[in-house]
C-alpha positions in Angstrom: 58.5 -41.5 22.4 59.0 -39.9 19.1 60.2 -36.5 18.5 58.1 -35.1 16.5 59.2 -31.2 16.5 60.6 -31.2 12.6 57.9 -32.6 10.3 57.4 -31.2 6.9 53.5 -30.4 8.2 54.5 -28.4 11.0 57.5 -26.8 9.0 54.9 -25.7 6.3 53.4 -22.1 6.3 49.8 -22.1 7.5 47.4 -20.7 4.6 47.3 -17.2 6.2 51.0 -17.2 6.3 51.0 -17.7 2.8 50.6 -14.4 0.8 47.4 -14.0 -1.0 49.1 -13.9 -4.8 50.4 -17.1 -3.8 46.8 -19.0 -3.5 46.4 -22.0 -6.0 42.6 -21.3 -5.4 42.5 -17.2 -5.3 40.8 -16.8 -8.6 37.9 -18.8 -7.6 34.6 -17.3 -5.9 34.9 -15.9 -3.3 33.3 -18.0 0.1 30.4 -17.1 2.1 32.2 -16.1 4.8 34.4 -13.7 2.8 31.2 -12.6 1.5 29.5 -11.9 4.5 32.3 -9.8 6.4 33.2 -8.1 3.3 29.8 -6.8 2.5 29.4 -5.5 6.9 33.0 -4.0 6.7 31.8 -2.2 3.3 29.0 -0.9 5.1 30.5 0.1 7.9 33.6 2.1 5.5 30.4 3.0 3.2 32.3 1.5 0.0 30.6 -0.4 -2.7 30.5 -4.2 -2.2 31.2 -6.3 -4.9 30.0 -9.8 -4.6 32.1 -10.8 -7.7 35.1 -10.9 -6.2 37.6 -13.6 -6.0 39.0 -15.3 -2.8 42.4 -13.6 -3.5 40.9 -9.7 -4.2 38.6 -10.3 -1.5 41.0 -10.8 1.3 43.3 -7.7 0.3 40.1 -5.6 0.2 39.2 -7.1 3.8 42.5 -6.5 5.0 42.3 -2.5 3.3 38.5 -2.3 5.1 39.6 -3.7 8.6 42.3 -0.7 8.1 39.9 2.3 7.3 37.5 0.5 9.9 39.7 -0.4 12.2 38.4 -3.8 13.1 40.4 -7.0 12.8 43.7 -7.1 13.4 
C-alpha cells in the first residue's frame, strides 16, 4: 500500500483557498452561476446588479452581499 498523505495535489490550496486577486482567470466574465446568485443577493440587499462584472469583482461583492444579507457563510 502506498502512502499517499503528501502529494503536491493534496498539498495544493483548493481555488477558494486561494485569494481572489490571485485568480489567473479573475478578469474574465463572470460565470452563470456567479451571475445568478449575485443578481438574487442584490435583490435581496436592493443594490444595483452589474452583469459586467468579472469573476474576481464578482466574488468580493458576493462575499460583501452574503454580509449585509446575511446568507452564505
Amino acid at each position: 500500500m502506498t502512502d499517499n498523505t503528501n502529494t503536491p495535489k493534496q498539498d495544493a490550496p483548493g481555488n477558494a483557498d486561494k485569494p481572489v486577486d490571485d485568480w489567473v482567470t479573475g478578469d474574465e466574465a463572470m460565470t452563470g452561476a456567479q451571475a445568478s446568485y449575485l443578481k438574487t443577493l442584490s435583490e435581496e440587499a436592493q443594490e444595483p446588479f452589474d452583469p459586467d462584472m468579472t469573476k474576481a469583482d464578482a466574488s468580493k461583492q458576493i462575499e460583501a452581499l452574503q454580509e449585509k444579507t446575511g446568507r452564505g457563510r
